[in-house]
C-alpha positions as CSV (number, residue, x, y, z in Angstrom):
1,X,78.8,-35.8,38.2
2,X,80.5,-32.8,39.0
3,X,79.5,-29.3,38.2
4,X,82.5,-28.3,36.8
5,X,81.4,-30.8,34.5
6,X,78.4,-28.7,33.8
7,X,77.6,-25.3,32.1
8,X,74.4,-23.7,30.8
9,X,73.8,-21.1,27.7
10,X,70.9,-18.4,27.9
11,X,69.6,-16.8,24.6
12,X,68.0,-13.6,25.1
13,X,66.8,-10.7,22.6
14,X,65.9,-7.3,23.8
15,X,65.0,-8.2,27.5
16,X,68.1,-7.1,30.4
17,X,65.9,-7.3,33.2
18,X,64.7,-10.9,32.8
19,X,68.3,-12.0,31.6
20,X,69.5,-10.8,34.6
21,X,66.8,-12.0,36.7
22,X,67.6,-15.8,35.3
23,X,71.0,-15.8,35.6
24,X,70.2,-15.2,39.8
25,X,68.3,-18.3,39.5
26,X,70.6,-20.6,37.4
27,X,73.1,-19.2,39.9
28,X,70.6,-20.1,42.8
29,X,70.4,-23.8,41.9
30,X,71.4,-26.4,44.5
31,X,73.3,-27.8,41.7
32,X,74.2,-24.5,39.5
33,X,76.2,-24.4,36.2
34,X,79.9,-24.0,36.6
35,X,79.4,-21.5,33.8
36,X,76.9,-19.6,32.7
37,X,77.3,-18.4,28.8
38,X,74.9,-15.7,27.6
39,X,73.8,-15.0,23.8
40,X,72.9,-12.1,23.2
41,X,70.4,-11.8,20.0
42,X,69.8,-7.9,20.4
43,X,69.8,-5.3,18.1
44,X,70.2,-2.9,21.0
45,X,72.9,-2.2,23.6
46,X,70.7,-2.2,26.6
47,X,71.3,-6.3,27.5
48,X,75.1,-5.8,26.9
49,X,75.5,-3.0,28.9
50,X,73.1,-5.4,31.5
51,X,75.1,-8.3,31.4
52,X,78.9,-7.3,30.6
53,X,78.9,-6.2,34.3
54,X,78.4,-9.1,35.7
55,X,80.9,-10.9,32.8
56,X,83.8,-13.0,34.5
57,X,85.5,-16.6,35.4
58,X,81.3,-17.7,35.6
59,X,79.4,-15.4,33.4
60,X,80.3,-15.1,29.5
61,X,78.6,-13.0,27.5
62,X,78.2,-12.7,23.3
63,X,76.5,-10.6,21.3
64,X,75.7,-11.8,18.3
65,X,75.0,-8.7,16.4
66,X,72.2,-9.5,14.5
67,X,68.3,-11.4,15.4
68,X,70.1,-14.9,14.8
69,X,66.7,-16.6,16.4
70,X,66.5,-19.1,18.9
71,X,67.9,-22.0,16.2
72,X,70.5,-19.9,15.9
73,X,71.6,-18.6,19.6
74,X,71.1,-22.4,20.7
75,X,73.5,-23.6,18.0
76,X,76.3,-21.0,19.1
77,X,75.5,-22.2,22.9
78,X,76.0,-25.9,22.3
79,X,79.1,-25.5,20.1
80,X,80.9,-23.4,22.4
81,X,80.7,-25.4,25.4
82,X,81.2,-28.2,24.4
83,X,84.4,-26.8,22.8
84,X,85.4,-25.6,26.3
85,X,85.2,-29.1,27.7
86,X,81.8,-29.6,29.5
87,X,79.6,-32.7,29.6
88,X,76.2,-31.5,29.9
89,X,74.6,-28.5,28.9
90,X,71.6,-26.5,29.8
91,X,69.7,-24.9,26.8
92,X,68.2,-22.4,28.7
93,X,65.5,-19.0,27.5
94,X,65.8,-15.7,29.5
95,X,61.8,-15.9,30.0
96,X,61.4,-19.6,30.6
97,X,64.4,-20.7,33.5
98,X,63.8,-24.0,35.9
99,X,60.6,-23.5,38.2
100,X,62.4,-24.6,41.3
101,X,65.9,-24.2,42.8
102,X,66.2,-28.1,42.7
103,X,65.5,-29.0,39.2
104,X,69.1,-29.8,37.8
105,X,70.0,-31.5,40.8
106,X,67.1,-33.9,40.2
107,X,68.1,-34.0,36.5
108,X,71.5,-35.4,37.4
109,X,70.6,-37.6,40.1
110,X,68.4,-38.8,37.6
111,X,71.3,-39.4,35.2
112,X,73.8,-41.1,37.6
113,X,71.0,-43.7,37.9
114,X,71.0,-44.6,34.3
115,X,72.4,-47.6,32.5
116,X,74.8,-45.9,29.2
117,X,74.6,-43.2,30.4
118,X,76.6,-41.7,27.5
119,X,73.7,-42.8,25.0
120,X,71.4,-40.6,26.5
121,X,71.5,-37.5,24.4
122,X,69.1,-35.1,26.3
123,X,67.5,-35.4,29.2
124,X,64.3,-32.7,29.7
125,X,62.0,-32.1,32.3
126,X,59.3,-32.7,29.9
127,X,58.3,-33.8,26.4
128,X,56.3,-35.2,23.8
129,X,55.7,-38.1,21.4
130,X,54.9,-37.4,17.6
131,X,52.1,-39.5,16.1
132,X,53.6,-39.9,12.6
133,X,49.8,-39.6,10.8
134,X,48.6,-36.2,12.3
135,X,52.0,-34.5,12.8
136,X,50.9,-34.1,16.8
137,X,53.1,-33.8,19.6
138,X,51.3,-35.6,22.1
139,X,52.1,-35.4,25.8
140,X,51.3,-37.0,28.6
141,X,48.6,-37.2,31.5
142,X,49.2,-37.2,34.9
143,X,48.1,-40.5,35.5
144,X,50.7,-41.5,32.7
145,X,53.5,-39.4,34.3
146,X,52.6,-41.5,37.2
147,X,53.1,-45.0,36.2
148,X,56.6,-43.6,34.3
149,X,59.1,-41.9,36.2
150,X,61.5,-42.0,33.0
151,X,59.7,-41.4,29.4
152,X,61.1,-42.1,26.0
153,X,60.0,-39.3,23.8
154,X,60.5,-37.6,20.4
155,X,60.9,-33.8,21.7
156,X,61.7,-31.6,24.2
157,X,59.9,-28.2,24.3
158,X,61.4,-24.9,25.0
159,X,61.4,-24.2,28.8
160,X,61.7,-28.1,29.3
161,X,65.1,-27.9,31.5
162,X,67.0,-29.5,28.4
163,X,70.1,-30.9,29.4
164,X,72.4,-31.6,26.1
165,X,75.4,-34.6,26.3
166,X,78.0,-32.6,25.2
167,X,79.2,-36.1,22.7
168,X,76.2,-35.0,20.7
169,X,77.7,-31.8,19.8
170,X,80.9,-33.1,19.3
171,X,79.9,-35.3,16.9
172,X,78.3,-31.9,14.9
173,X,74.7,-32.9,15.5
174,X,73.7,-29.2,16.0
175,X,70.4,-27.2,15.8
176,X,69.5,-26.5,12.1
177,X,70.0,-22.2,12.3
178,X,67.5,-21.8,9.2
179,X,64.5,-22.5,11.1
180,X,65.3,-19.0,13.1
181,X,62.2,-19.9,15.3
182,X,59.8,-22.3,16.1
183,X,60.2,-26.4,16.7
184,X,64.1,-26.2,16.7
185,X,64.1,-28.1,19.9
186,X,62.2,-30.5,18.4
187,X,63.8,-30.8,14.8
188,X,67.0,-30.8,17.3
189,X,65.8,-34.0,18.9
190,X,64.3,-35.9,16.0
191,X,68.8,-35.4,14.6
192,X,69.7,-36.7,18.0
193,X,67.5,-40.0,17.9
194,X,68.0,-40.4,14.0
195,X,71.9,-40.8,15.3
196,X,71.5,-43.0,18.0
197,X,71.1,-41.2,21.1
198,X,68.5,-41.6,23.5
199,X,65.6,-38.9,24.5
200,X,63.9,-38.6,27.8
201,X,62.1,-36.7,30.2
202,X,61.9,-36.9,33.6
203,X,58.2,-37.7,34.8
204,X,58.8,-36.8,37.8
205,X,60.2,-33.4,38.2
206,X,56.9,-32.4,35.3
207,X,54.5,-33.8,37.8
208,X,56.0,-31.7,40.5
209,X,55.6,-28.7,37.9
210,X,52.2,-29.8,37.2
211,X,51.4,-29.4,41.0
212,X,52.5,-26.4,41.4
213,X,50.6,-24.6,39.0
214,X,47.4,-26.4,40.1
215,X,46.7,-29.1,37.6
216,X,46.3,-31.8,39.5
217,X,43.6,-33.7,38.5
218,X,44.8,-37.1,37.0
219,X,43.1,-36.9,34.1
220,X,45.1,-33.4,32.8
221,X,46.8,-33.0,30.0
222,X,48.4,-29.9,28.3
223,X,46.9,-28.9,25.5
224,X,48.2,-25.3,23.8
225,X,46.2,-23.8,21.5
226,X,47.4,-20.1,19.5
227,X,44.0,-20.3,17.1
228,X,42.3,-17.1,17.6
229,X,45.0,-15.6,20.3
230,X,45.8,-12.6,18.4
231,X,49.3,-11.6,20.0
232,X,50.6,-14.8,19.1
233,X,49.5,-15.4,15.7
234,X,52.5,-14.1,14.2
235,X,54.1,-17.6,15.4
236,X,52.2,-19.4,12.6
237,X,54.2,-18.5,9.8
238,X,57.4,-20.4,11.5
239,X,55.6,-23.2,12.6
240,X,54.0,-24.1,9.2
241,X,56.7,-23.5,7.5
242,X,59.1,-25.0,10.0
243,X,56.8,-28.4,10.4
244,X,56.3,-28.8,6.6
245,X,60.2,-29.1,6.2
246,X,61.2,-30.9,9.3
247,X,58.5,-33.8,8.4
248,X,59.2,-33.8,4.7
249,X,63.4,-34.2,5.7
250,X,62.8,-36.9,7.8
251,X,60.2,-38.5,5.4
252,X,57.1,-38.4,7.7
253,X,54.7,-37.4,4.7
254,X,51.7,-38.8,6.2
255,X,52.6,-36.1,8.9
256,X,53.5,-33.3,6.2
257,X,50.1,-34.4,4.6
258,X,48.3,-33.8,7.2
259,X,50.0,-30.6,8.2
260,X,49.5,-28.9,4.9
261,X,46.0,-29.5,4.4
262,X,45.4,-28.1,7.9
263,X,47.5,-25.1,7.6
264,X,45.0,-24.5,4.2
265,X,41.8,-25.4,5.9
266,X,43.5,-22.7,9.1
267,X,44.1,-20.4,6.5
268,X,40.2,-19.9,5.9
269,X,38.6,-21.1,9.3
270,X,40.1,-18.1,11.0
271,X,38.4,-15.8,9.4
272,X,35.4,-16.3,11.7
273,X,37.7,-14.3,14.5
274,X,36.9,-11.2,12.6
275,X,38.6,-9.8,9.0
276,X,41.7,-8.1,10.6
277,X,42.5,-11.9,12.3
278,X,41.4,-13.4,8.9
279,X,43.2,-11.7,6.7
280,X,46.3,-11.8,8.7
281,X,46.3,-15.7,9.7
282,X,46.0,-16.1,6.0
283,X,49.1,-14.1,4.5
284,X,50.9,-16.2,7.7
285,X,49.7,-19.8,6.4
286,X,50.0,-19.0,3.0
287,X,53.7,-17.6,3.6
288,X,54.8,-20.2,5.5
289,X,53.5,-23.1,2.7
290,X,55.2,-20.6,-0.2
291,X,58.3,-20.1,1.5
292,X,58.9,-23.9,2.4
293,X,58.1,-24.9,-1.5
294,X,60.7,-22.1,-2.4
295,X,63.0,-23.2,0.1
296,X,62.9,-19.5,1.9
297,X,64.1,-20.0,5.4
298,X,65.5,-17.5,8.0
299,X,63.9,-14.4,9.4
């Protein structure tokens, strides 16, 4: 693999500085991007005027022109270079770039090692497996990354170091821009398996991200958890609504089941976190279950 072969994209909304300060360290990789295509989802000049200086032969730059959302940005990204010819892209968030300057090396040495390779539609530096009944992404414990140094899995998370076979995009299997935010990685993968395409994640490069930020006990296992967290609760509208339609498309309705008496029972639990949380949470759940009935997607 060569890395002309290689190019990655970078949405970002309303932050220059950490644009700037990822594209040093996608540039920094022992392996780096031959290209380095940044969308721009501002509704303010500041990251254009940021990044069109640095805009050349290895830095592109778009701005959208509107809050298209991650879906969105990430569908613009994958078209685009695969259009200009590269194999394998990165899908990369300003906030959220590889953890060490070695990570897509490792990717791609990773890859060379594979049998069909071209049946391998994304490989990501970590991921999850969906239990059909409760709707969960489960992931995986040390001791499990351990015994595995490639996984099969159903999803790749944001941050993950995603790298997308170009084929995959040729062939129009493309993020779904509606959801705007929230699981389009994973709605993403779920169209890339349902066409034939493999999904993995390399163990070994999340153990070594494991280690560094200290959870090394063999026993761990990430578990994320927004109930309660009050700068975060606006998420909850996009993921119920987002979960409810990705499971019902793909016919998982023991998972949408499960999912829509949870976001009900979610709707009144949080109420204990005081009435501003309460009454909040529960315009978000109730939004997101309305708006998927209606079929309101979007911002």
């Amino acid at each position: 693999m060569k890395n002309s072969e290689f190019a990655a994209f970078v949405m970002t909304y309303e932050r220059p500085e950490t644009v700037l300060k990822t594209i040093r360290i996608l540039q920094e990789q022992t392996f780096p991007p031959a290209y380095i295509y940044i969308i721009d989802n501002s509704e303010t000049e500041a990251t254009r005027f940021a990044v069109e200086k640095l805009a050349g032969e290895y830095i592109g730059y778009f701005r959208v022109g509107y809050n298209s959302g991650p879906a969105g940005a990430a569908r613009m990204g994958l078209r685009e270079l695969a259009n200009r010819g590269y194999e394998w892209i990165y899908w990369g968030d300003d906030d959220d770039p590889p953890f060490e300057k070695w990570v897509f090396e490792e990717q791609f040495r990773v890859l060379e090692n594979l049998e069909d390779v071209q049946k391998v539609g994304i490989l990501g530096g970590k991921g999850g497996r969906l239990n059909k009944t409760t709707g969960r992404i489960n992931t995986f414990s040390n001791h499990e990354l351990e015994e595995q140094p490639i996984l099969e899995v159903d999803s790749v998370p944001g941050g993950g170091s995603m790298l997308v076979n170009a084929r995959v995009v040729r062939e129009e299997i493309l993020p779904d821009k509606k959801l705007f935010f929230g699981f389009e990685e994973f709605d993403f993968c779920l169209k890339v398996k349902k066409n034939g395409y493999r999904v993995l994640a390399n163990a070994e490069i999340w153990l070594k991200e494991n280690s560094k930020a200290g959870f090394n006990n063999k026993d761990f296992k990430w578990k994320a958890s927004n109930f309660g967290k009050r700068e975060v609760l606006w998420r909850d509208y996009y993921s119920t609504r987002n979960l409810l339609y990705i499971y019902f498309k793909n016919r998982f309705y023991k998972a949408f089941l499960f999912i829509l008496v949870k976001s009900i029972l979610k709707s009144f639990a949080a109420w204990r976190y005081g009435w501003n949380y309460g009454r909040k949470n529960f315009n978000l759940q109730w939004r997101g279950i309305l708006h998927f009935l209606a079929g309101r997607f979007g911002r």
